[in-house]
VOPAGU-2260 file (C-alpha; in pm, 1 decimal, decimal comma):
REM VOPAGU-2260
SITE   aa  ch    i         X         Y         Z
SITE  UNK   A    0  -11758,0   -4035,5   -5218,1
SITE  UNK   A    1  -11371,6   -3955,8   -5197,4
SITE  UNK   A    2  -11206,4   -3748,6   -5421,5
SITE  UNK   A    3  -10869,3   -3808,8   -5527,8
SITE  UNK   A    4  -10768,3   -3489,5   -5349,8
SITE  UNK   A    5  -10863,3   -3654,1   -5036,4
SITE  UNK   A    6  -10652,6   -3894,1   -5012,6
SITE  UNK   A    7  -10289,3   -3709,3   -4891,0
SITE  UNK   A    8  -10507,0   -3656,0   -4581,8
SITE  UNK   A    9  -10696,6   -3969,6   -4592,6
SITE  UNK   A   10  -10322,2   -4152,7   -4589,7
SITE  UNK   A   11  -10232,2   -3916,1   -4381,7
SITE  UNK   A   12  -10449,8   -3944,7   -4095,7
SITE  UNK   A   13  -10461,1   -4328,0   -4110,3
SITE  UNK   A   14  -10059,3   -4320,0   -4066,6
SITE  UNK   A   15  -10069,9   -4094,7   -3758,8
SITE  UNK   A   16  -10384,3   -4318,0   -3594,1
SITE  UNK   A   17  -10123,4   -4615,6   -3683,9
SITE  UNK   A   18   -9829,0   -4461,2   -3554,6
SITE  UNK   A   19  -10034,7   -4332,5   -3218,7
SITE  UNK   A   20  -10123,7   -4673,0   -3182,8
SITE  UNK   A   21   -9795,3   -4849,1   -3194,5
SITE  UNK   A   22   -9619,0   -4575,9   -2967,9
SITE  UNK   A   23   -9885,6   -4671,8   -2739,4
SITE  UNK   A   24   -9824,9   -5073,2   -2759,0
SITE  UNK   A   25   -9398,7   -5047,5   -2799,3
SITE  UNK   A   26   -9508,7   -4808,4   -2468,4
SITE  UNK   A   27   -9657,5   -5079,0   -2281,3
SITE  UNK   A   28  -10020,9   -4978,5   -2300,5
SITE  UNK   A   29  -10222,7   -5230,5   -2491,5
SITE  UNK   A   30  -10547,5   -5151,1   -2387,2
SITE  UNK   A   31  -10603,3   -4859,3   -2604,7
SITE  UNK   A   32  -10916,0   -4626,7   -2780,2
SITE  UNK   A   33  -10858,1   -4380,8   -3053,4
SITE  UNK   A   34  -11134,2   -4118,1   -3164,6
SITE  UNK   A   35  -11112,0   -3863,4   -3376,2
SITE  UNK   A   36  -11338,2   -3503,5   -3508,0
SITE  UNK   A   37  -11266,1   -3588,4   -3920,8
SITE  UNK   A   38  -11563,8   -3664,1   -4029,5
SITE  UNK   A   39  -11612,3   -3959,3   -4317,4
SITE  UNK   A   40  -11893,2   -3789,6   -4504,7
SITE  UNK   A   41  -11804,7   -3435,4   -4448,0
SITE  UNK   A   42  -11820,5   -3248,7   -4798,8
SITE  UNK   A   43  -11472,8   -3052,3   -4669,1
SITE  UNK   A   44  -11198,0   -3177,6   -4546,1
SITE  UNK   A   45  -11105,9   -3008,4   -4153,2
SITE  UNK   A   46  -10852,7   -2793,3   -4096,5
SITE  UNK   A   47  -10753,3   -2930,5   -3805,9
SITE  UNK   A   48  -10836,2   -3248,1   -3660,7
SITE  UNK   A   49  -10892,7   -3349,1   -3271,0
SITE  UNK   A   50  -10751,6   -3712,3   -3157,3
SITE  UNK   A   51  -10862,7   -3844,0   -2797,6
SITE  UNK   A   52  -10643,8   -4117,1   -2723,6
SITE  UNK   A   53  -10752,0   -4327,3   -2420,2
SITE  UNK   A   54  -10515,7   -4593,6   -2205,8
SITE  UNK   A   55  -10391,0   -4707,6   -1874,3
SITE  UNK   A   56  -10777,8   -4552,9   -1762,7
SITE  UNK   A   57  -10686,5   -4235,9   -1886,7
SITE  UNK   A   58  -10740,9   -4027,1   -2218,7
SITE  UNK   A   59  -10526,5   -3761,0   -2344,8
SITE  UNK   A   60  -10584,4   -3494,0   -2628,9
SITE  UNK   A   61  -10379,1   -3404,3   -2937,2
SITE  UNK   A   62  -10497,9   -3192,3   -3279,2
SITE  UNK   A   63  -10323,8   -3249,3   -3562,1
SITE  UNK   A   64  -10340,4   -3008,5   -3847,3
SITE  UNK   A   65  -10435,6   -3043,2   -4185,1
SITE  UNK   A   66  -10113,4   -2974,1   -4319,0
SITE  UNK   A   67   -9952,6   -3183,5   -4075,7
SITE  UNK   A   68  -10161,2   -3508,1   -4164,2
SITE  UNK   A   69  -10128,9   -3404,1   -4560,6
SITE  UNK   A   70   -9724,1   -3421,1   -4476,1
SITE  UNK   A   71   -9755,1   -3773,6   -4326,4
SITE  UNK   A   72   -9939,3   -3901,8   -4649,0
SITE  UNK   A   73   -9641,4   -4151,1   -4687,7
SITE  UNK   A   74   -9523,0   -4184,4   -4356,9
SITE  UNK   A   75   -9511,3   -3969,1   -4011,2
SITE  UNK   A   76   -9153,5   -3821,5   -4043,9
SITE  UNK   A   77   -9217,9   -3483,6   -3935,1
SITE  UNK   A   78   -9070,6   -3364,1   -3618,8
SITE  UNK   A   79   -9340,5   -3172,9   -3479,1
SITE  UNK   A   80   -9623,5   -3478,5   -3529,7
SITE  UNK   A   81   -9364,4   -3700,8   -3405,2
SITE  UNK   A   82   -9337,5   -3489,7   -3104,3
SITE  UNK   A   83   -9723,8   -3475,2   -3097,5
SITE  UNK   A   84   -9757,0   -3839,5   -3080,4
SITE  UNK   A   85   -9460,1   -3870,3   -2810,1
SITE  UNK   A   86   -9625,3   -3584,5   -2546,1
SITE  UNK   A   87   -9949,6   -3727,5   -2582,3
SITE  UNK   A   88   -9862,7   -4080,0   -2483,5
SITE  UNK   A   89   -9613,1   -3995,5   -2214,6
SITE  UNK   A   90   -9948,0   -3781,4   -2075,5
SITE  UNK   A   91  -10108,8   -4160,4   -2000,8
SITE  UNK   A   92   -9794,2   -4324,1   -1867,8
SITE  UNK   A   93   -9818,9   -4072,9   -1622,7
C-alpha cells in the first residue's frame, strides 16, 4: 500500500525513468530496456536506487539517490540528475 509520503519519490523516479527514456529516443536509440533496484512492495523506501539502462546492444549503469529522485517529484531540473541521465546515455552511443 503507498503512503502519501511515498509519492515525492514515487513521482520522482517515474520522471527520471521518463526522462532516461526520451534522452535515449531524441538520441537515436529506440530499442531500449530500463530496470531498476526500488522495490514496489518494499516497506522502506531505498536510499539510493540502481538504473540499468540497456540500448544499441549495450547496457549502462546509473544510481540515483533518494534525495535526488525526491527533487525531481515535479520534473528532472536538477543539474547533477540531468548530468546523470546525459553520461549514461552517451556510455551506449559509444
Amino acid at each position: 500500500m503507498r503512503r502519501l509520503a511515498d509519492e515525492p519519490f514515487i513521482s520522482g523516479l517515474r520522471n527520471i525513468r521518463d526522462a532516461i527514456e526520451s534522452k535515449l529516443k531524441d538520441s537515436g536509440i529506440e530499442k531500449q530496456s530500463l530496470g531498476d533496484t526500488a522495490r514496489a512492495g518494499a516497506r522502506a523506501l531505498p536510499s539510493m536506487v540502481i538504473v540499468d539502462v540497456g540500448g544499441n546492444d549495450k547496457v549502462a549503469r546509473v544510481t540515483f539517490t533518494r534525495q535526488e529522485i525526491e527533487d525531481c517529484w515535479r520534473e528532472v531540473d536538477g543539474f547533477c540528475v540531468r548530468q546523470k541521465i546525459e553520461h549514461v546515455v552517451g556510455e551506449l552511443l559509444r
